[in-house]
NUTOR-794689 format. One line per 8 residues: number of its first residue (from 1); their letters; for each residue z, x negated, y of N, C-alpha, C. Coordinates in steps of 0.05 Angstrom, whole numbers, plus 5000, padded with zeros to 4 digits. Layout:
<pts>
NUM) A) Z/X/Y/Z/X/Y/Z/X/Y ~ ... $
</pts>
This chain:
<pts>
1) XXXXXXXX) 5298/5414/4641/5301/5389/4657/5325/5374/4648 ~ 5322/5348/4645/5346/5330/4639/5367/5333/4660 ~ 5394/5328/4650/5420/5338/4669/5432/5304/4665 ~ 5444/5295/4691/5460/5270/4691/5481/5281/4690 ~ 5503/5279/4668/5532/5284/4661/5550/5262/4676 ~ 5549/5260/4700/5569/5233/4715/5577/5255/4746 ~ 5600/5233/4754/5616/5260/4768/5595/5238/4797 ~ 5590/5258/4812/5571/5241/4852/5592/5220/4855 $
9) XXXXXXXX) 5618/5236/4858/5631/5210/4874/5639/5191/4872 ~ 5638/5187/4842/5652/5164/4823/5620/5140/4831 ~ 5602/5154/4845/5578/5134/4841/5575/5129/4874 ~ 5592/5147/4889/5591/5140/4929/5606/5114/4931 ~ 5599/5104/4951/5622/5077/4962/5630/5096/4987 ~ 5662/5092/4982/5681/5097/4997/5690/5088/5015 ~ 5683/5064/5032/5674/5056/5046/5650/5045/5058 ~ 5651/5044/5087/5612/5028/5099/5618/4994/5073 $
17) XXXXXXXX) 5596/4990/5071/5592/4956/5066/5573/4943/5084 ~ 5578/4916/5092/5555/4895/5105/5533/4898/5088 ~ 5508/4896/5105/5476/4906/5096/5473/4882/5075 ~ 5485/4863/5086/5482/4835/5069/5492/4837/5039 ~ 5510/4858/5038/5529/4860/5007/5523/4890/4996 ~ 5496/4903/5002/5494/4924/5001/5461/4918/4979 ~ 5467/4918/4955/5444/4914/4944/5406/4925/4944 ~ 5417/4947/4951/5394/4963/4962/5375/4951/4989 $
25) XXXXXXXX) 5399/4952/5011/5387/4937/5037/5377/4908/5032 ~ 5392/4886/5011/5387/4861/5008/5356/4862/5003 ~ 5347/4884/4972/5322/4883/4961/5300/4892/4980 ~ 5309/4910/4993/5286/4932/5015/5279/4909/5041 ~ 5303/4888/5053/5295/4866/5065/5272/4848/5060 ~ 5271/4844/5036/5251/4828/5029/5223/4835/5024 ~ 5228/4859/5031/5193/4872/5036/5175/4870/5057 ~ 5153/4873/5046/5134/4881/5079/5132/4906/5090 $
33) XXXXXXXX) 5137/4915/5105/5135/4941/5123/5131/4966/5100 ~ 5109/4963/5094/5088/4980/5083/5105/4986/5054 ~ 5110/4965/5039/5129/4969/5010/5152/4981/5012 ~ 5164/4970/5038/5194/4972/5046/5202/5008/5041 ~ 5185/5018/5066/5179/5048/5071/5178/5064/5038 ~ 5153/5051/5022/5152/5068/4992/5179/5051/4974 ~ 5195/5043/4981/5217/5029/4959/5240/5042/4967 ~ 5240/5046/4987/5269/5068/5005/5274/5089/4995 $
41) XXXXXXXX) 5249/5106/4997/5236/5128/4989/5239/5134/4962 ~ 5232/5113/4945/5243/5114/4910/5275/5116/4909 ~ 5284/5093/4921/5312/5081/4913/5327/5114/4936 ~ 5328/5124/4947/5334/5150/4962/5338/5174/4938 ~ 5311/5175/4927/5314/5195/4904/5328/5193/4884 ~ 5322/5167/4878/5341/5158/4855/5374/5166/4860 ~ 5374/5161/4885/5409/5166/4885/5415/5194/4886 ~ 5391/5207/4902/5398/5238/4910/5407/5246/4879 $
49) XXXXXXXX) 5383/5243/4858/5393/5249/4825/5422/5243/4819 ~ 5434/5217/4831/5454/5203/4810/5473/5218/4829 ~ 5475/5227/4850/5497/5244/4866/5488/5266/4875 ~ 5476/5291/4852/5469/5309/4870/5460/5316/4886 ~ 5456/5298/4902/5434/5306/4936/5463/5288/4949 ~ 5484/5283/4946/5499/5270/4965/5499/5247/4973 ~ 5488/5231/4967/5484/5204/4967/5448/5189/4971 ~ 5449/5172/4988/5424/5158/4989/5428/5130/4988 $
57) XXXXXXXX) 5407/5111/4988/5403/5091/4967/5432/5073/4994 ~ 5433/5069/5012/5452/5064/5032/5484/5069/5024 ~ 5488/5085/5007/5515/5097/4997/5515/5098/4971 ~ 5498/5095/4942/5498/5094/4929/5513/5070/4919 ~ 5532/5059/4899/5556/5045/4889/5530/5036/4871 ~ 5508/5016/4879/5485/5004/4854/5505/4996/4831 ~ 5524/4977/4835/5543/4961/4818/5554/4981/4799 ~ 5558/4995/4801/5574/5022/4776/5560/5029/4766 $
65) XXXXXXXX) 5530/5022/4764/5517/5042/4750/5508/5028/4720 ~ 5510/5049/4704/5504/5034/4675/5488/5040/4653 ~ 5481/5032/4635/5456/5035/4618/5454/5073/4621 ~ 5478/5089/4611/5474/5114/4613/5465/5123/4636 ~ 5465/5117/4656/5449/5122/4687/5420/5121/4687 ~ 5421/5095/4682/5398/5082/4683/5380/5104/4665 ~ 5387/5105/4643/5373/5119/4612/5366/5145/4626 ~ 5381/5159/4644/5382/5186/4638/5359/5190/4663 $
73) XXXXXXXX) 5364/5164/4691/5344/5163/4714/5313/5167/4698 ~ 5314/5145/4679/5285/5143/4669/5282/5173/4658 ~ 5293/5193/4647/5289/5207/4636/5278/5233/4650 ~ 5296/5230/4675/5292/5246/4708/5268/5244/4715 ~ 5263/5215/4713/5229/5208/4724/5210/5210/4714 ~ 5212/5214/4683/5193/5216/4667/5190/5247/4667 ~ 5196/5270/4675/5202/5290/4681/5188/5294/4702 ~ 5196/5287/4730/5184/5296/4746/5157/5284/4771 $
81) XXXXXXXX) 5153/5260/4756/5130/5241/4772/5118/5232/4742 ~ 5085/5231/4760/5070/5224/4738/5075/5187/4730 ~ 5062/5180/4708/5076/5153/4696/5072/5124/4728 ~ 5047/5123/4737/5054/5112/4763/5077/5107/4777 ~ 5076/5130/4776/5104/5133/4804/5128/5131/4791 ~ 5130/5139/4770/5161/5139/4761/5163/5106/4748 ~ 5142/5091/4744/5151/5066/4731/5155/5038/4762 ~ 5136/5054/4786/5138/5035/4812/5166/5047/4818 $
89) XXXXXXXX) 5183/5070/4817/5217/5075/4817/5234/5067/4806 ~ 5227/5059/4780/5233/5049/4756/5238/5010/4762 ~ 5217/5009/4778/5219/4970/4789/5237/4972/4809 ~ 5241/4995/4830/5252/4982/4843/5288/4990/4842 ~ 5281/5010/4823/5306/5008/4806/5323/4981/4798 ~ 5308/4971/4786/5311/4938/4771/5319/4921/4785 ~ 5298/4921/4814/5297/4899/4823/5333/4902/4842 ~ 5334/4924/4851/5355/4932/4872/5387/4921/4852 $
97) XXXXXXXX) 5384/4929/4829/5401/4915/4808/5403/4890/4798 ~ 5382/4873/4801/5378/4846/4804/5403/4831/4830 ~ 5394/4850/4849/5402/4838/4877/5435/4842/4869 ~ 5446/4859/4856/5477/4867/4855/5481/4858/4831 ~ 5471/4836/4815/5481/4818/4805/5476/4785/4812 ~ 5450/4783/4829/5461/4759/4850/5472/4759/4867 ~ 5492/4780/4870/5513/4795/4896/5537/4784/4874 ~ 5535/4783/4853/5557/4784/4844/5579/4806/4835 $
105) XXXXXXXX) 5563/4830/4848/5575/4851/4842/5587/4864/4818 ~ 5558/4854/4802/5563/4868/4770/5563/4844/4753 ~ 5565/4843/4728/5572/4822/4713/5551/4824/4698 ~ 5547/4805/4687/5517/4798/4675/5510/4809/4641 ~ 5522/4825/4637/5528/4844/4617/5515/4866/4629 ~ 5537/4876/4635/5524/4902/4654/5495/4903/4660 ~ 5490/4885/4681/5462/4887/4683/5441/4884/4666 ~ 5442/4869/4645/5435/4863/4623/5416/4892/4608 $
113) XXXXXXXX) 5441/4912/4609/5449/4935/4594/5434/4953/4605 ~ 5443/4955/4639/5431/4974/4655/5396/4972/4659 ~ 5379/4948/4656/5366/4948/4659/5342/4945/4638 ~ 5355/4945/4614/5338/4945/4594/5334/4979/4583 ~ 5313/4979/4603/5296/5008/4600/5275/5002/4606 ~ 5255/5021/4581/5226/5008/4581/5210/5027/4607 ~ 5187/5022/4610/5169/5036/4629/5163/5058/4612 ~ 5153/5074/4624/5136/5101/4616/5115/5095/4617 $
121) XXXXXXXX) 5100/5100/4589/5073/5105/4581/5057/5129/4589 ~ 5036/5129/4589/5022/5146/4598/5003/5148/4626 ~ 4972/5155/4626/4959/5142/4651/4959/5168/4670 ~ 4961/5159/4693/4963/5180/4714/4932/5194/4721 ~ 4927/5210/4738/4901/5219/4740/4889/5201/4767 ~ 4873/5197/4761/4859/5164/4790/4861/5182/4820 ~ 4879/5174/4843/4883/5183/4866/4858/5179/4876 ~ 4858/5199/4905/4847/5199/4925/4807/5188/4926 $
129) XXXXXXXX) 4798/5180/4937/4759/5183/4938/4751/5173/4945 ~ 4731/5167/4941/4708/5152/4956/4694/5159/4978 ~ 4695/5143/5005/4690/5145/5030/4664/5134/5031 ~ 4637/5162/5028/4615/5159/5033/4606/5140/5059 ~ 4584/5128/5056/4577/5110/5081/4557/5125/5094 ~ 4556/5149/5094/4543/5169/5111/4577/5171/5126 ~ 4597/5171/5119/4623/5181/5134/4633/5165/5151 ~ 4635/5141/5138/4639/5116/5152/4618/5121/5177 $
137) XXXXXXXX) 4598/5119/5174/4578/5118/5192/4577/5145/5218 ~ 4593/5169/5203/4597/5189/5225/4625/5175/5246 ~ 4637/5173/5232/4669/5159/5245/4662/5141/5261 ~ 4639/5126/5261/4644/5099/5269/4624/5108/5306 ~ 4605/5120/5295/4596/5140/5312/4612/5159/5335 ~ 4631/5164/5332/4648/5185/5350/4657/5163/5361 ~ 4677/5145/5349/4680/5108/5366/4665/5107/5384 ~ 4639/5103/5382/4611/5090/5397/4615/5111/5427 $
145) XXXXXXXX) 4618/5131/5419/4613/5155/5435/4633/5156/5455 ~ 4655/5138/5444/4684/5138/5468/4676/5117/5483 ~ 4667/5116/5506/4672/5097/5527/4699/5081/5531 ~ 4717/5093/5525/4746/5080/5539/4758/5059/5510 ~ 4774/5039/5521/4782/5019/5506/4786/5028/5470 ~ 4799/5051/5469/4805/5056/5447/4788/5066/5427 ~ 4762/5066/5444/4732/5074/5422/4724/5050/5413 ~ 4725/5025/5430/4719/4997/5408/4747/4985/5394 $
153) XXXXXXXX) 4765/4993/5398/4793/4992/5380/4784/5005/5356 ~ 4789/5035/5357/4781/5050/5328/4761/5037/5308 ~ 4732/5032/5331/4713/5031/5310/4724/5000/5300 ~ 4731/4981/5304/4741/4955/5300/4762/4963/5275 ~ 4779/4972/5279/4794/4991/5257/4784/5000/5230 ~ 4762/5011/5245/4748/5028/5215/4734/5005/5201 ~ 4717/4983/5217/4694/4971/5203/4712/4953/5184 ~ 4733/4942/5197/4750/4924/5187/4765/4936/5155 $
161) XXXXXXXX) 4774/4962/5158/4785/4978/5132/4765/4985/5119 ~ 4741/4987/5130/4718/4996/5111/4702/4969/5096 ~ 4710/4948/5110/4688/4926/5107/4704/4901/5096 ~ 4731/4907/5089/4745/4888/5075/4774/4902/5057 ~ 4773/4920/5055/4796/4932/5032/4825/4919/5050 ~ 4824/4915/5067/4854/4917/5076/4873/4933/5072 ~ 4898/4933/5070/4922/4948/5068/4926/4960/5097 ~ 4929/4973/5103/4946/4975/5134/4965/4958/5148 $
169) XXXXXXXX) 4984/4954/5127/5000/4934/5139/4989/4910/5148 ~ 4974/4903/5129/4958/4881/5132/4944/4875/5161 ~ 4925/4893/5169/4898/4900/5187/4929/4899/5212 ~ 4952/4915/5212/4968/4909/5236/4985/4878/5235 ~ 4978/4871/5212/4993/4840/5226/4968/4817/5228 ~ 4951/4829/5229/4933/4800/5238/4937/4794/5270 ~ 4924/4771/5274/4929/4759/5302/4897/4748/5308 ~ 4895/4753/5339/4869/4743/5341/4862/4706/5329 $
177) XXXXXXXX) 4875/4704/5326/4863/4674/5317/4861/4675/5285 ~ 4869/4701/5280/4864/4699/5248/4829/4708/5238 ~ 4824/4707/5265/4791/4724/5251/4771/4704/5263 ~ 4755/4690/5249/4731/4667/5254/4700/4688/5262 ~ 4702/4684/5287/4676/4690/5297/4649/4675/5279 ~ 4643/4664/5282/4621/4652/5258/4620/4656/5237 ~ 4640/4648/5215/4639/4663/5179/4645/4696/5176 ~ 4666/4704/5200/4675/4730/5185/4694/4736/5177 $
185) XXXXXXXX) 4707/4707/5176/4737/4709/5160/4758/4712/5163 ~ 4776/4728/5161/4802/4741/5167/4819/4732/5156 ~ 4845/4723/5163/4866/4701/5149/4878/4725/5140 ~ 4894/4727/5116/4913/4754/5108/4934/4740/5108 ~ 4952/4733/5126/4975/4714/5128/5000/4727/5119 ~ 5002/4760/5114/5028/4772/5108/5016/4788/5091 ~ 5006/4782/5065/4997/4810/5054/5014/4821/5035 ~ 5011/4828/5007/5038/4836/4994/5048/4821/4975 $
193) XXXXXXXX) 5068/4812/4978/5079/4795/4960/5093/4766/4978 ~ 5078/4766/5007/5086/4755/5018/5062/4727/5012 ~ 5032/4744/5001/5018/4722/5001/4992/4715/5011 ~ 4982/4706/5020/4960/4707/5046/4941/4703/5023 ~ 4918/4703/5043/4882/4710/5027/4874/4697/5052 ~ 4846/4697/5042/4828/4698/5066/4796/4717/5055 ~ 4792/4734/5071/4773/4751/5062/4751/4745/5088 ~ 4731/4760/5077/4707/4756/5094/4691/4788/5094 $
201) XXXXXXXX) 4685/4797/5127/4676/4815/5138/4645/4817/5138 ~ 4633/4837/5121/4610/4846/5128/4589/4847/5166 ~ 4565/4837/5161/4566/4832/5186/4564/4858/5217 ~ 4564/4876/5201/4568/4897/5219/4597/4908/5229 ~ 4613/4892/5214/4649/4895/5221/4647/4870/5236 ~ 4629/4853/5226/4641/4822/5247/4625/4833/5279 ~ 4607/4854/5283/4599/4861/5307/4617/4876/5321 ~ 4631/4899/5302/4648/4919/5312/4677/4899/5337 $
209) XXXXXXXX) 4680/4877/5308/4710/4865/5316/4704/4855/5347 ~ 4676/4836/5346/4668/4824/5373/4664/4846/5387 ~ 4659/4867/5395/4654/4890/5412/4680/4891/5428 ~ 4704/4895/5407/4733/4899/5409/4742/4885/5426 ~ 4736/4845/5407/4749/4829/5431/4741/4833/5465 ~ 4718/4832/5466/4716/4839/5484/4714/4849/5514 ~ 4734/4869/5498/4749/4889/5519/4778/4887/5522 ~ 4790/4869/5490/4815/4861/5484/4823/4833/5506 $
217) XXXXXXXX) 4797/4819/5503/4801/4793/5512/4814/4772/5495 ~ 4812/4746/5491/4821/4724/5473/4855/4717/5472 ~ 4865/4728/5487/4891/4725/5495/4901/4726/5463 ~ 4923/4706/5460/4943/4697/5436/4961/4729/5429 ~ 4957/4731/5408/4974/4757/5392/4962/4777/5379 ~ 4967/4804/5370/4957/4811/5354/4923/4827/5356 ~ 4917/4829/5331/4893/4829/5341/4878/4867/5344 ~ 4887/4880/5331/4895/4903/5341/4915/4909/5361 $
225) XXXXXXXX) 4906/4927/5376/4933/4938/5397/4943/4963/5406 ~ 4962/4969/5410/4953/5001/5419/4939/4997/5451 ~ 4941/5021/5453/4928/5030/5491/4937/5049/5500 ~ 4946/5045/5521/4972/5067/5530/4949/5089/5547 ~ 4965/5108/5555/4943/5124/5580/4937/5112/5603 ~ 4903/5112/5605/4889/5103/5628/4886/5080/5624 ~ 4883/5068/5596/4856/5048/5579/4878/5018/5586 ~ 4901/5023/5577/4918/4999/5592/4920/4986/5566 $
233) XXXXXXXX) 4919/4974/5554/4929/4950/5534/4949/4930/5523 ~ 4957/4936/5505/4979/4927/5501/4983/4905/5484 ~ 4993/4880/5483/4983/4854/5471/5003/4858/5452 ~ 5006/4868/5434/5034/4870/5414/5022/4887/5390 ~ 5033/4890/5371/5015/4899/5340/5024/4933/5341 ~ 5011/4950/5328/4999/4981/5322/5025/4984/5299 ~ 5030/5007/5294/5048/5013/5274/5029/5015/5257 ~ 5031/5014/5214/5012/5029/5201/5013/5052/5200 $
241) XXXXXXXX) 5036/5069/5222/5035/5101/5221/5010/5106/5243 ~ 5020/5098/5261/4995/5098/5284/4970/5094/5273 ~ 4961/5070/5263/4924/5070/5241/4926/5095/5236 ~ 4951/5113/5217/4937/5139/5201/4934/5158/5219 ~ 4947/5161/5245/4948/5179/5261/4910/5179/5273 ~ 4907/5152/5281/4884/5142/5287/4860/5162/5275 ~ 4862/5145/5248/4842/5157/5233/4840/5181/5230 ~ 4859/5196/5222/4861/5226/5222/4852/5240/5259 $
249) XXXXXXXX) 4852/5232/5270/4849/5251/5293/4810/5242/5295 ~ 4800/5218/5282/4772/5212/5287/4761/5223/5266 ~ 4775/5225/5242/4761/5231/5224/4759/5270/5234 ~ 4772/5284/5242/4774/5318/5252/4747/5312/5266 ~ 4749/5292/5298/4723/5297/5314/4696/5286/5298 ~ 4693/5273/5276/4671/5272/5259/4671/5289/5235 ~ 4679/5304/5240/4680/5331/5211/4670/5315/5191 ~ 4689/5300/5177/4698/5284/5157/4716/5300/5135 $
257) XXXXXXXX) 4710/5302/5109/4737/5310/5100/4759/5290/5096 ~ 4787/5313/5090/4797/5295/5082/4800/5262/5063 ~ 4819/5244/5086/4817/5220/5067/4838/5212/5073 ~ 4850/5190/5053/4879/5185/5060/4872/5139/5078 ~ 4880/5132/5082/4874/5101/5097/4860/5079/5069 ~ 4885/5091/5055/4879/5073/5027/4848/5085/5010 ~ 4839/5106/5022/4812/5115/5006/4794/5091/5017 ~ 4797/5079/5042/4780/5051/5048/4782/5030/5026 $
265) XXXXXXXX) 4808/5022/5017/4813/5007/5000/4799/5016/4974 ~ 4796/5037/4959/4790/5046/4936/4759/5043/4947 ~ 4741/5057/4961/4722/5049/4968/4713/5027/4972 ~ 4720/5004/4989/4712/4984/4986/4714/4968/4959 ~ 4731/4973/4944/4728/4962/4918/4710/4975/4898 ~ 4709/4994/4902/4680/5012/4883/4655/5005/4886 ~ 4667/4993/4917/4632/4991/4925/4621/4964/4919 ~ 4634/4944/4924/4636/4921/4907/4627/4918/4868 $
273) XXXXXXXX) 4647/4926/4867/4633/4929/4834/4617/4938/4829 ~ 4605/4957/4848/4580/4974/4832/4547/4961/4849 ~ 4558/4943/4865/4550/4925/4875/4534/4905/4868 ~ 4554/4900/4836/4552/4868/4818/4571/4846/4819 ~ 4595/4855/4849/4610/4830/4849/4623/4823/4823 ~ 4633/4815/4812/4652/4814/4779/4684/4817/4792 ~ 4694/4826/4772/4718/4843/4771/4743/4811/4789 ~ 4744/4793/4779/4756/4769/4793/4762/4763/4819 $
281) XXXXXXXX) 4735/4769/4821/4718/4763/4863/4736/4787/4873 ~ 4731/4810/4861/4744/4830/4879/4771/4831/4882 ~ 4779/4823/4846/4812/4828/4861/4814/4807/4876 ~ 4811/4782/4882/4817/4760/4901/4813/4775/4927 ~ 4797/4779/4934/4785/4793/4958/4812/4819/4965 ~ 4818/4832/4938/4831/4859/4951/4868/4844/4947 ~ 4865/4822/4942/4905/4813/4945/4907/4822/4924 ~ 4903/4828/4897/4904/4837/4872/4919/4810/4862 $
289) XXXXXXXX) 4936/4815/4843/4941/4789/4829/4942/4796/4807 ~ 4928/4816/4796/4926/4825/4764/4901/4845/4763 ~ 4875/4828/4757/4851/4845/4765/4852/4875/4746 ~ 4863/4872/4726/4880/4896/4715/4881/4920/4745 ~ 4896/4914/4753/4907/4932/4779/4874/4938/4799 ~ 4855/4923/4798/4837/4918/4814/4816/4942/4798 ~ 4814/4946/4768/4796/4973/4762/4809/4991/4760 ~ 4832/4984/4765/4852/5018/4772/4838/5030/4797 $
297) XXXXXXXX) 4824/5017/4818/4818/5030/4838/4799/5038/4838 ~ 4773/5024/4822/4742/5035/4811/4748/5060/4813 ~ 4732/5074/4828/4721/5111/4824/4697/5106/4824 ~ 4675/5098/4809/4654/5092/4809/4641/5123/4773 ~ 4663/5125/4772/4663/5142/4751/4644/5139/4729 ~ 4635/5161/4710/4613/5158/4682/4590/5148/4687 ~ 4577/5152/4716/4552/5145/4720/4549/5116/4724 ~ 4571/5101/4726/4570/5069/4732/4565/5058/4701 $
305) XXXXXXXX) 4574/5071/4688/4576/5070/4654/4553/5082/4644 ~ 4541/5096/4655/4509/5102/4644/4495/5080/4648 ~ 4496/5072/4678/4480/5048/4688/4474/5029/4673 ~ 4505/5020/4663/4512/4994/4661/4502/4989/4624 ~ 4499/5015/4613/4488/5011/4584/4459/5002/4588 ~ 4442/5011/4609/4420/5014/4610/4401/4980/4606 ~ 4424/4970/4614/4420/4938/4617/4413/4922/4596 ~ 4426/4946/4566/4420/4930/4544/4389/4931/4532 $
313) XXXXXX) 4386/4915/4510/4358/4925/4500/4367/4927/4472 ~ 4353/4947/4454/4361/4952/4428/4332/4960/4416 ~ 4319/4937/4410/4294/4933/4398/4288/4964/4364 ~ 4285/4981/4387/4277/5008/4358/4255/5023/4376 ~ 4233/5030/4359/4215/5039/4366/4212/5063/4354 ~ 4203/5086/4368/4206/5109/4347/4171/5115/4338 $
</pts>
């Protein structure tokens, strides 16, 4: 395993700093919920490496750190996370160094230096599965089966993650006025990047959602909610830890296997393509801004590729 030759403390700040002059907190600010959480999480490890375990991205001295850091991080990561993960640690490496030289912290050399490190090559193995619509259809089913407010919540939940590739974060910041009873259409007003969409709901999610309102009622705010005990309602937005908790306790009472929230997302995009939508439509649809990123999620596997030869004609007769 690669060894960082730098002494922890020469890389701790020795005093607290304002969140505002703290490069890490500046970059992790500018996230949405959902990124924020996986960028902490990087920039955390990163420092645990650069101080031994003593330091996290909050105490880490970003400004001191220099090409040899940097070189030896990539080397750490290329080591112990597959190329994915170590090159999305690798950005927010960058970006957190960006911020502590429009901090002024470091001089534009430095950064220069520190951050000219290439990505890691190499393709990761394709995460997580495809969420059969026999499963969907068990899940959505145990919903049906709950009388009380939070059985047309869930299933509203599911049809919506199943029936439009939402993010989580996403599906918790909509607001009831973001969803058009008539087309289907769901405004994505916060999605990632800080850039809205507008997608459109299959019509059996546009039933689920009206089931929901319902019982929600039209009232202004978000459009998921939680429900406290004894079916009480709460007009204010769901954590995306809460959705996974959600799902996981419906998916146990529908003997479902395992699935992670984002297997909706990978699913709904598989299913799409193999569908006929063209690769464009979807990533628009899934907040993609590099349809590149959009057949990273295809699990449609060899047999979509058998299919898809079959289409040709090759005039030989035996």
């Amino acid at each position: 395993m690669t060894e960082l030759f730098v002494s922890p403390s020469n890389l701790i700040l020795t005093s607290a700093t304002p969140l505002t002059r703290q490069p890490a907190a500046v970059y992790l600010s500018s996230l949405t919920a959902g990124s924020r959480r996986t960028m902490r999480k990087a920039l955390n490890a990163i420092a645990r490496i650069l101080t031994n375990g003593q330091g996290d991205a909050l105490t880490l001295d970003w400004a001191a750190l220099k090409y040899q850091h940097t070189a030896a991080i990539r080397a750490v990561l290329m080591e112990q996370y597959a190329p994915a993960t170590a090159n999305r640690m690798l950005c927010a490496l960058r970006r957190t160094l960006k911020e502590a030289l429009r901090l002024e912290l470091m001089s534009a050399d430095d950064y220069a230096r520190a951050v000219d490190i290439s990505n890691i090559r190499g393709d990761s193995p394709q995460r997580g599965r495809i969420i059969k619509t026999s499963e969907i259809a068990e899940l959505l089913k145990v919903c049906k089966d709950d009388s009380s407010p939070a059985g047309a919540k869930d299933a509203a939940v599911i049809a919506i993650l199943s029936g439009s590739g939402l993010r989580r974060s996403e599906l918790v910041d909509l607001e009831v006025q973001d969803f058009n009873r008539e087309t289907g259409a769901l405004i994505v007003r916060k999605g990632k990047g800080s850039k809205s969409r507008i997608v459109y709901l299959p019509q059996g999610a546009v039933a689920a959602v009206k089931d929901w309102l319902k019982v929600r009622g039209d009232a202004p705010g978000a459009l998921i909610c939680p429900i406290r005990r004894g079916g009480h309602i709460e007009l204010r937005r769901m954590t995306d830890q809460s959705v996974m908790t959600m799902l996981l306790r419906r998916a146990k009472l529908a003997s479902v296997a395992a699935f992670s929230p984002h297997d909706f997302r990978r699913t709904f995009i598989s299913n799409l393509l193999a569908a006929g939508a063209d690769v464009l439509t979807t990533s628009r649809l899934a907040g993609h801004a590099d349809p590149a990123t959009t057949q990273k999620y295809d699990l449609r596997g060899e047999e979509a590729k058998q299919q898809a030869v079959q289409l040709l004609h090759i005039p030989y007769e035996p």
